[in-house]
C-alpha positions as CSV (number, residue, x, y, z in Angstrom):
1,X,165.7,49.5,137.0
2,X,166.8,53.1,137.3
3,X,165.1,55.1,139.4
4,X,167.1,58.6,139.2
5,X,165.0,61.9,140.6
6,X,163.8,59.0,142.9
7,X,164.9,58.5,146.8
8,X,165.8,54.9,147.3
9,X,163.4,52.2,147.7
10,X,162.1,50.7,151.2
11,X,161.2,47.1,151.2
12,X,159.5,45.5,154.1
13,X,160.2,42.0,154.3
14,X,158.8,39.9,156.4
15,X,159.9,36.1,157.9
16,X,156.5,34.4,157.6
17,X,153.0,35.9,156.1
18,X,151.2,37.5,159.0
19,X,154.0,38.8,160.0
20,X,153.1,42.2,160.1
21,X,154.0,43.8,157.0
22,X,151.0,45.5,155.5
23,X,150.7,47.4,158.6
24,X,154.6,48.3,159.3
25,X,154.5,49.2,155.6
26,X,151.3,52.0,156.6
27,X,153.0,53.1,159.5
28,X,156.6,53.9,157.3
29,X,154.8,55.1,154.5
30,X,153.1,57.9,157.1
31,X,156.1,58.6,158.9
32,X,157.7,59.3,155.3
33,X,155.3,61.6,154.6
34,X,155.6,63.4,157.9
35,X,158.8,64.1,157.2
36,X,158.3,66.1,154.0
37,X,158.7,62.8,151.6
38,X,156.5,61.3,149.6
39,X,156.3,57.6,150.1
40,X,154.6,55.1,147.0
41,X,153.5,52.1,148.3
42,X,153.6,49.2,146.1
43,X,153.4,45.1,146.7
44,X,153.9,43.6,143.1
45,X,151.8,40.7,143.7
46,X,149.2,40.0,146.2
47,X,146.8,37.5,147.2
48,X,143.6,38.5,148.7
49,X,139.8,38.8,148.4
50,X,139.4,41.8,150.5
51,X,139.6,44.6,147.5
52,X,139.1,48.2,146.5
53,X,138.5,50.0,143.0
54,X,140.3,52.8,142.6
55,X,138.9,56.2,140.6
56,X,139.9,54.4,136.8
57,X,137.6,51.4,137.7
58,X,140.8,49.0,138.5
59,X,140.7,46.5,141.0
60,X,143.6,46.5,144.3
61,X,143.9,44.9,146.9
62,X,142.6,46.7,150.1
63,X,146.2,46.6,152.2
64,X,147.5,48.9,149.5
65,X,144.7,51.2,149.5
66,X,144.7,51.4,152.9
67,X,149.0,52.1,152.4
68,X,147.9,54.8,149.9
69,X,146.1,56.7,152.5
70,X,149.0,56.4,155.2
71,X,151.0,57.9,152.6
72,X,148.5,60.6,151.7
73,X,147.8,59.5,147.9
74,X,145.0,58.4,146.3
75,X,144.9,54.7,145.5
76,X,145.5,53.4,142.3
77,X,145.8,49.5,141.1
78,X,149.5,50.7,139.5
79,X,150.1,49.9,143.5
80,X,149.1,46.2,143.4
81,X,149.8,45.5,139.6
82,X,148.9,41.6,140.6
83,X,146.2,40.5,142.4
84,X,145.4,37.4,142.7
85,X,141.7,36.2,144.1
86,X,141.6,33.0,145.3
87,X,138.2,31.2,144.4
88,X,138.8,27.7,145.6
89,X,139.7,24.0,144.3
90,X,143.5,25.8,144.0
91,X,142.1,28.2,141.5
92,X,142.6,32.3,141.5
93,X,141.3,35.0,139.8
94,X,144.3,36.7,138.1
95,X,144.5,40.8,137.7
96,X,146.5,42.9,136.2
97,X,146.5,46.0,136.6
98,X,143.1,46.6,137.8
99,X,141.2,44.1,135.3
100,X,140.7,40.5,134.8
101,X,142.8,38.9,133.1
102,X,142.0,35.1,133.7
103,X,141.8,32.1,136.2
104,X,145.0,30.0,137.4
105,X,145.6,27.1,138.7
106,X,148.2,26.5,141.6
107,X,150.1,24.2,140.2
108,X,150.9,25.7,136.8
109,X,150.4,29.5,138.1
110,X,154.4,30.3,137.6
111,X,154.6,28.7,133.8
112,X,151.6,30.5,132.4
113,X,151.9,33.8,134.6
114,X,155.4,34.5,135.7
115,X,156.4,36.2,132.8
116,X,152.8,38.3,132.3
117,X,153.4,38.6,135.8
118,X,156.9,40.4,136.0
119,X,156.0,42.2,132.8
120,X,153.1,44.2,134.2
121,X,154.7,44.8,137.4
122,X,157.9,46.8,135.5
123,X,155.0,48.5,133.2
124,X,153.0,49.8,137.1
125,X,156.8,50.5,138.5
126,X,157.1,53.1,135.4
127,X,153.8,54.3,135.5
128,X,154.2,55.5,139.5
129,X,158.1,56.7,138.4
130,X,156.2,58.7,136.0
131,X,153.8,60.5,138.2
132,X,155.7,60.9,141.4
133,X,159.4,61.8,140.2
134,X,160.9,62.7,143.7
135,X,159.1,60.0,145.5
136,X,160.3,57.0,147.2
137,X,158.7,53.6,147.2
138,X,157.9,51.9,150.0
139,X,157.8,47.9,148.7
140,X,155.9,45.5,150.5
141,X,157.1,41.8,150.0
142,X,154.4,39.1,150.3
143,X,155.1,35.3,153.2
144,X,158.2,34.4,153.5
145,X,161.5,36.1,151.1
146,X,163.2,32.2,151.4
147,X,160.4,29.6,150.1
148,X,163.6,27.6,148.6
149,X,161.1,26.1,146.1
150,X,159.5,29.5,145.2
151,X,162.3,31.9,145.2
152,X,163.4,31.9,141.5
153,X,159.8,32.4,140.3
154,X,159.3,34.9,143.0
155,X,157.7,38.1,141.4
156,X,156.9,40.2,145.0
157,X,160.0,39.2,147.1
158,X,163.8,39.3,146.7
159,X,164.0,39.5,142.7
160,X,162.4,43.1,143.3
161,X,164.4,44.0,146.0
162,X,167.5,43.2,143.6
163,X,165.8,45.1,140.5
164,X,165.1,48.0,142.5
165,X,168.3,48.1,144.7
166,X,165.8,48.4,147.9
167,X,166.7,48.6,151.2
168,X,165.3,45.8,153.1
169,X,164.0,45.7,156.4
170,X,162.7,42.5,158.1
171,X,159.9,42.4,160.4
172,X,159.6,39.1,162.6
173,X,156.3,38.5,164.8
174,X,157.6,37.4,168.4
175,X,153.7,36.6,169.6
176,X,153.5,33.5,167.4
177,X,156.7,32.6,169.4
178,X,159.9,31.5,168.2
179,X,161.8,35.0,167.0
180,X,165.0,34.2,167.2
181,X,164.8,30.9,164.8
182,X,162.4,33.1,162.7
183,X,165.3,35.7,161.9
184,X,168.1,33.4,162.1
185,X,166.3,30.9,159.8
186,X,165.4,33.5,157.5
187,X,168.7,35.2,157.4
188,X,170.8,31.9,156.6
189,X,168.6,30.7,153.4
190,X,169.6,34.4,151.8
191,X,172.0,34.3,149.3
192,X,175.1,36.6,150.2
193,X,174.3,39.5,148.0
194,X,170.4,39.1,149.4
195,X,171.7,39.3,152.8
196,X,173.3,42.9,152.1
197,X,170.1,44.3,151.3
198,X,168.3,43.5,154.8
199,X,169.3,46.9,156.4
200,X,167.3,46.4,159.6
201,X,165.3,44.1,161.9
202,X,162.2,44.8,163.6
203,X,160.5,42.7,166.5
204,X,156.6,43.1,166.1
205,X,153.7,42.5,168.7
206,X,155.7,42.4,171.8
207,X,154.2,42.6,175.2
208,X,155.1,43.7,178.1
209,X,158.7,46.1,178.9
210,X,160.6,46.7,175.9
211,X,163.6,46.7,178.2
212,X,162.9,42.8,178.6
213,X,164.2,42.4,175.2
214,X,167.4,43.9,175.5
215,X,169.9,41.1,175.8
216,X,167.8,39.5,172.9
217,X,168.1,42.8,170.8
218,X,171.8,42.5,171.6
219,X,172.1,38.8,170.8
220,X,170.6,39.3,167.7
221,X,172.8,42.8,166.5
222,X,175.9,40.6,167.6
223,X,174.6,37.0,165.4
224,X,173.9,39.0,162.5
225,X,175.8,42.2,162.1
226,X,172.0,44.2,161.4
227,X,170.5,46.6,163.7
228,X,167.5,46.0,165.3
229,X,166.0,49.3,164.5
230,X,162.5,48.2,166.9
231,X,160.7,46.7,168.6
232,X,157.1,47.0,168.3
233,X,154.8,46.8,170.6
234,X,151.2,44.8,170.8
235,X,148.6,47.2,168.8
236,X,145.1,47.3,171.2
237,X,143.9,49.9,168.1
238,X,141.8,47.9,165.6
239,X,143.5,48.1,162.4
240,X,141.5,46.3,158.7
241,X,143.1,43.1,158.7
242,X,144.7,41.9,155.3
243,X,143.2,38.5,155.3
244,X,140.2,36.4,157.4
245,X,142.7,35.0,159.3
246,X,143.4,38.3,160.5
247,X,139.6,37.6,162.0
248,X,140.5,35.7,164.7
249,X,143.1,38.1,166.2
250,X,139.9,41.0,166.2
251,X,138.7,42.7,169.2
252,X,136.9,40.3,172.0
253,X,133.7,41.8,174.0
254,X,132.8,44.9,174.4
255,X,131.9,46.2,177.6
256,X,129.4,48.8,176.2
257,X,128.5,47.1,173.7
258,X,124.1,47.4,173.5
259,X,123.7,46.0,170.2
260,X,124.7,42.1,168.8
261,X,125.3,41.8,165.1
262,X,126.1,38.8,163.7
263,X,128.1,38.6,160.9
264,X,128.4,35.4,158.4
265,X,131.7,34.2,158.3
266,X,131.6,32.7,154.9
267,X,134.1,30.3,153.3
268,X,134.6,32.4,150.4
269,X,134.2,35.4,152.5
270,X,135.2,38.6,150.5
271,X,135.8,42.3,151.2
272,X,135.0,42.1,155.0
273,X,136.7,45.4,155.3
274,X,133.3,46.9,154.6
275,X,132.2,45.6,158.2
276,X,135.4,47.7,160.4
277,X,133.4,51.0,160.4
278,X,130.8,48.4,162.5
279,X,133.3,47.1,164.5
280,X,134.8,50.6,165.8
281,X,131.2,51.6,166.8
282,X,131.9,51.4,171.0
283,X,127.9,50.1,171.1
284,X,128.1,47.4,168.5
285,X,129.1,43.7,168.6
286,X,130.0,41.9,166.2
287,X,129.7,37.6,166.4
288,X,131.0,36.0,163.4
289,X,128.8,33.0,162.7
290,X,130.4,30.4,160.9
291,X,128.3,27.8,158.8
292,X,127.4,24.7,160.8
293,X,127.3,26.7,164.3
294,X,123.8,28.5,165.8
295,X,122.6,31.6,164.3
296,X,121.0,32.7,168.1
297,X,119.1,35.1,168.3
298,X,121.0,38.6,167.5
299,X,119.5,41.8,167.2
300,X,120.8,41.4,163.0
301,X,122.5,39.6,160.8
302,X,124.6,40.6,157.8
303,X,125.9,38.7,155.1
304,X,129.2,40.4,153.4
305,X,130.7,40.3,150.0
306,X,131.6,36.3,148.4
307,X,133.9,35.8,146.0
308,X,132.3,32.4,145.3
309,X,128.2,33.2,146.3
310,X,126.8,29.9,144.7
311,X,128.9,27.7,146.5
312,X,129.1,30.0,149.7
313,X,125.2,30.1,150.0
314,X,125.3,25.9,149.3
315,X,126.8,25.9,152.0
316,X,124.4,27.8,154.0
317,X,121.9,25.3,152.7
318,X,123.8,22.4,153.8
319,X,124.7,23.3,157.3
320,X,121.4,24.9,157.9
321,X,122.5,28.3,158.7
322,X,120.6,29.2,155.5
323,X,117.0,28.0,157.1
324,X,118.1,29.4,160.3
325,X,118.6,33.0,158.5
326,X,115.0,32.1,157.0
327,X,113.3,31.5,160.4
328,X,115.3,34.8,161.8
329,X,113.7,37.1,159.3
330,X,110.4,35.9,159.3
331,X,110.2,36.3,162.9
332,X,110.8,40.2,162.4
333,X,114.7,40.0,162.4
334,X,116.8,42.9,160.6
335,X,118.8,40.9,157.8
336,X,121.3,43.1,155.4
337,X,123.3,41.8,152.4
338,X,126.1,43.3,150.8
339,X,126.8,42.3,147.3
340,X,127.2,38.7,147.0
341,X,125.3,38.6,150.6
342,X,122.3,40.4,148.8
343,X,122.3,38.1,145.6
344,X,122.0,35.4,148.3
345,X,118.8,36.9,149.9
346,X,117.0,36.9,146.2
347,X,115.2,34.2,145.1
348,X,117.5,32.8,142.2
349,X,120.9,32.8,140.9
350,X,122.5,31.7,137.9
351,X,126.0,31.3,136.7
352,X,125.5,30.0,133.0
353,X,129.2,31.3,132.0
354,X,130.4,29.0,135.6
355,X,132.2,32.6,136.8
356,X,131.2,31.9,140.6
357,X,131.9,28.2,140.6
358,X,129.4,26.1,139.3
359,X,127.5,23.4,141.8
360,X,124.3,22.5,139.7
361,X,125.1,19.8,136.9
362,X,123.7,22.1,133.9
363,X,125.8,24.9,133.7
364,X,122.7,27.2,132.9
365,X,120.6,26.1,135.9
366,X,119.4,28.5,138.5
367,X,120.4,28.0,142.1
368,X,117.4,28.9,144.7
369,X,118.4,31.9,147.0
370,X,116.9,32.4,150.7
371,X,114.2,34.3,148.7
372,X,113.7,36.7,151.4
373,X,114.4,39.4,148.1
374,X,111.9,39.1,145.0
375,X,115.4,39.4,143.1
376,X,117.0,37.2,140.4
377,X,120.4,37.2,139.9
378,X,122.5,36.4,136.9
379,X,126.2,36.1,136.6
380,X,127.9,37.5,133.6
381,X,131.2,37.7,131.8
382,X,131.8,41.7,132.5
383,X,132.4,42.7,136.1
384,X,130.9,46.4,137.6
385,X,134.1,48.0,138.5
386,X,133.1,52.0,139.6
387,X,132.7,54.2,142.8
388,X,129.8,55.6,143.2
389,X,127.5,58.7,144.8
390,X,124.2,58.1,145.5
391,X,121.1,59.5,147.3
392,X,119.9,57.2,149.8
393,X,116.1,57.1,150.6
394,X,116.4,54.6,152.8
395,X,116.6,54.3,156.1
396,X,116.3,58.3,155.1
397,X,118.0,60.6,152.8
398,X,121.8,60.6,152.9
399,X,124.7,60.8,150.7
400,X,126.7,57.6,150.4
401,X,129.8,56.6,148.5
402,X,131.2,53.3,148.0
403,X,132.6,51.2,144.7
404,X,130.5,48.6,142.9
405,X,132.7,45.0,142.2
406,X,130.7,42.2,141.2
407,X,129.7,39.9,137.9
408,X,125.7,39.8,139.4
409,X,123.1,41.8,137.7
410,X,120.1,41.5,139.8
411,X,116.3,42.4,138.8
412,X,113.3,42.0,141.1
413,X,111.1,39.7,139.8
414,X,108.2,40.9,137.7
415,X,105.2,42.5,139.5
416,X,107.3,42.9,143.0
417,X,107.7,46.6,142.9
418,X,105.1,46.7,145.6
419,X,106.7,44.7,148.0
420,X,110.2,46.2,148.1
421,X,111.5,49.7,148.3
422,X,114.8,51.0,146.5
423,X,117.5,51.9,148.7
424,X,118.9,54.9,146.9
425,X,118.2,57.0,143.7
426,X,119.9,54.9,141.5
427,X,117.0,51.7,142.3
428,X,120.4,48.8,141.1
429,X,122.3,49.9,144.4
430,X,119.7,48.2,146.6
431,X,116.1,47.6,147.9
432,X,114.8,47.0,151.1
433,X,111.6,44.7,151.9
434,X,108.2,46.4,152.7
435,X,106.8,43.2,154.2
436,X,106.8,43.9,158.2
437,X,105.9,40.1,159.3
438,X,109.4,39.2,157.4
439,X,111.3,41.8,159.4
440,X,113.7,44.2,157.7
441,X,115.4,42.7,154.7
442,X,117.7,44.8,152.7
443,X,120.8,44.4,150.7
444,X,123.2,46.8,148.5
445,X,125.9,46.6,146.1
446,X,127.5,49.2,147.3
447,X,130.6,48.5,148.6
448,X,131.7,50.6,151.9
449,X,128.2,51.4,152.3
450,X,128.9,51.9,156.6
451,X,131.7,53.9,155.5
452,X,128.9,56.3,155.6
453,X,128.8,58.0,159.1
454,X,125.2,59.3,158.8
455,X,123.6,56.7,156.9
456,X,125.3,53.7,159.1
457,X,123.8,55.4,162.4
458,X,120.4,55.6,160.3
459,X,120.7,52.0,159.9
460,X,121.5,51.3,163.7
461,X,118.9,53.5,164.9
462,X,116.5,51.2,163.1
463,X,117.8,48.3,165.1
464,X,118.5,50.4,168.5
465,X,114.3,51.2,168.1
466,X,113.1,47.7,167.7
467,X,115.2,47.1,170.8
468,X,113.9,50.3,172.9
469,X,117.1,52.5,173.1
470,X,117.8,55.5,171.8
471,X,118.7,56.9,168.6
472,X,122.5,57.5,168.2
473,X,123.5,61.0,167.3
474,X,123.6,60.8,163.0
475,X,126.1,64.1,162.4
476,X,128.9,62.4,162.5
477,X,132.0,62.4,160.3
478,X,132.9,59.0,157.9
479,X,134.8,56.2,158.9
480,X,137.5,57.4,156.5
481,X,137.7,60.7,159.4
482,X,138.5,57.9,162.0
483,X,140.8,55.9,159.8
484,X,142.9,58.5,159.6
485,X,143.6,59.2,163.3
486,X,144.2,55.3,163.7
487,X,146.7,55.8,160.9
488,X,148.1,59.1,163.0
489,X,148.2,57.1,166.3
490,X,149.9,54.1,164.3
491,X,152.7,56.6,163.2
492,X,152.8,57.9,166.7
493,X,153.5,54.1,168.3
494,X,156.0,53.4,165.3
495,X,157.9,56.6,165.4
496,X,158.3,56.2,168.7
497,X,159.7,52.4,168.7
498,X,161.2,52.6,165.5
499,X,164.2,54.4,164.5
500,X,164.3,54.5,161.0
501,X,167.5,56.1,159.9
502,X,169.8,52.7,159.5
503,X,167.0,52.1,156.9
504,X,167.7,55.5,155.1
505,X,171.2,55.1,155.7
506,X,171.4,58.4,157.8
């Protein structure tokens, strides 16, 4: 693909998933811009749950949102023209270009998609040539580049690289151990004209003296003829993860922490991204609960965003987390659902097209929800795709934004308007619960709803009161303010590991 007018493509490469990629590709794309350029992110194919909609309505996933921002654009799905959402049983959601297109299975995923696949991600690559002539992409490739049973059907990888001419830089993770096989390994299942395009190495998540890695930087320069341009070191910064694994690597206890939330780590856990403005408050912890382990007693829960709520709130049911939840509230706990975690809080929910994952035998059967909502839920074929404004009236007036991303449309149950308040001025964002001896119940569907500086320390307050402390200050800026100085102090640590003129070939 030509790309005159264009400065040549980056591509960050990677020797397993969870490498590092995503974020090395944030940290490039704002050094780029720093230096006068403007960087494009783009990953051709991605597989996540944790999403954004851009400003068309399209659907992206969140890494390349978040790589948007580092690069000082807005994000738009042309960026991620495949998404993939895995639902279980080997299944995904497939998008293109922002909007459902169908389901796949695993097994036959690269006969019926490959070609859709590569088609769409030359139509997004012309679209973003379009709109930013003098720019440079920045590519991010997706696992491993040399999956010897993957790599001819690979749309994300290599066969990019090649189209685009990119140059490549790899980025091995020396805390899982192992670096030197990892590179090596790598390096020897590349085909010879593959291997020319890897311009660079990059050891991630080291600890301790860089200096300690000298005579392995020099091994490794001398083994492979490619300049290791850095080594990074291990990032204390919280950073939105890609993926739930990325869970388990989060932030331990907080010293001043004076607040518990507990958070429900859900099997088909979606969009957790919405919980990091939570996580970077110094005064809240968060305990991800897991179904099958003790709910305790935490000053309040929160279910997040499913991308399979029927069978994510059966299991609930089945481990007993779901009657724990039950007992919480009506003992005058603070509960709060966020889109899928809301539907669950209602008191039915049906799926009569099977678009969540059917687990009753009749298609058209209602499921029974924690009923701690008067809500009923019902799943259909089109899927609320927008950001949003809205008014909040609840916990008090503030102005919230956010994006809507579900196939529930939920309606309290006739005659419950007394018992439940709406959260906003537009009553289908949210409503809270009015009955005291329940506790505080409320879900939304708004998506980045504690992106909201003033309206998330509203909602704290109402927690820090119950517990007898005081209200935290409420004129503060949105998480989007802190985001970007964790994006600024990412640059900062990369520029100054990192030298990235080999890749440029200055």
């Amino acid at each position: 693909m030509s790309t005159d007018g264009m400065s040549t493509p980056l591509m960050v490469l990677g020797t397993s998933s969870g490498a590092g990629k995503s974020l090395m590709s944030a940290a490039l794309c704002r050094l780029l811009l720093r230096r006068g350029e403007t960087p494009i992110p783009f990953k051709g194919q991605n597989m996540s749950n944790n999403a954004w909609v851009d400003e068309s309505g399209g659907e992206m996933a969140y890494s390349q949102a978040l790589q948007a921002w580092a690069a000082g654009l807005k994000p738009q799905c042309a960026m991620n023209p495949v998404l993939l959402k895995p639902q279980g049983d080997s299944t995904s959601e497939v998008i293109h270009l922002g909007q459902s297109v169908g389901t796949a299975r695993a097994e036959t995923y690269y006969e019926q998609w490959f070609r859709p696949g590569w088609s769409v991600i030359r139509e997004a690559l012309k679209d973003l040539q379009c709109s930013y002539i003098h720019g440079r992409l920045v590519l991010e490739g997706a696992g491993s580049p040399v999956e010897v049973n993957l790599q001819r059907r690979d749309l994300t990888n290599l066969r990019l690289a090649q189209f685009l001419r990119a140059r490549c830089l790899l980025v091995a993770d020396i805390e899982r151990g192992g670096v030197f096989a990892q590179i090596m390994g790598t390096l020897s299942l590349l085909k010879p004209v593959e291997k020319q395009l890897i311009r660079g190495l990059l050891i991630n998540r080291f600890r301790g003296r860089r200096e300690l890695f000298d005579e392995g930087r020099d091994w490794l320069e001398a083994e492979t003829g490619i300049p290791v341009i850095g080594v990074m070191p291990w990032l204390e910064e919280l950073f939105p993860p890609e993926d739930s694994l990325d869970l388990l690597e989060r932030r331990g206890k907080k010293n001043d922490a004076e607040i518990e939330i507990a958070v429900l780590k859900l099997p088909s856990l979606s969009n957790f991204s919405d919980l990091d403005p939570l996580e970077a408050e110094p005064t809240v912890e968060l305990r991800w609960v897991e179904p099958g382990t003790f709910l305790g007693i935490p000053d309040a829960v929160i279910i997040p965003g499913s991308k399979q709520t029927l069978r994510d709130l059966n299991s609930l049911n089945r481990s007993g987390l779901g009657r724990q939840l039950q007992t919480y509230a009506q003992s005058g706990g603070h509960v709060f659902g966020i889109c899928g975690g809301m539907q669950m809080l209602g008191r039915t929910l049906a799926d009569p097209l099977g678009l969540e994952g059917v687990i009753t035998t009749e298609p058209s059967s209602s499921m029974a929800g924690l009923n701690l909502l008067p809500l009923d839920t019902v799943f259909k074929r089109s899927k609320a795709l927008r950001q949003c404004q809205r008014i909040t009236q609840w916990p008090d007036n503030a102005k919230v934004k956010g994006f809507e991303l579900h196939h529930g449309n939920s309606q309290l149950i006739q005659g419950s308007h007394e018992s439940v308040l709406p959260m906003a001025d537009d009553p289908s964002m949210g409503w809270v619960s009015k009955n005291e001896s329940c506790g505080q119940v409320a879900g939304t569907y708004l998506h980045g709803i504690f992106e909201n500086g003033r309206w998330r320390r509203l909602w704290l307050n109402l927690i820090r009161k119950q517990k007898g402390l005081a209200d935290l200050p409420t004129d503060i800026s949105n998480h989007e303010q802190q985001r970007e100085q964790l994006l600024n102090r990412l640059a900062d640590v990369f520029e100054e590991h990192v030298n990235i003129n080999p890749l440029l070939g200055t």
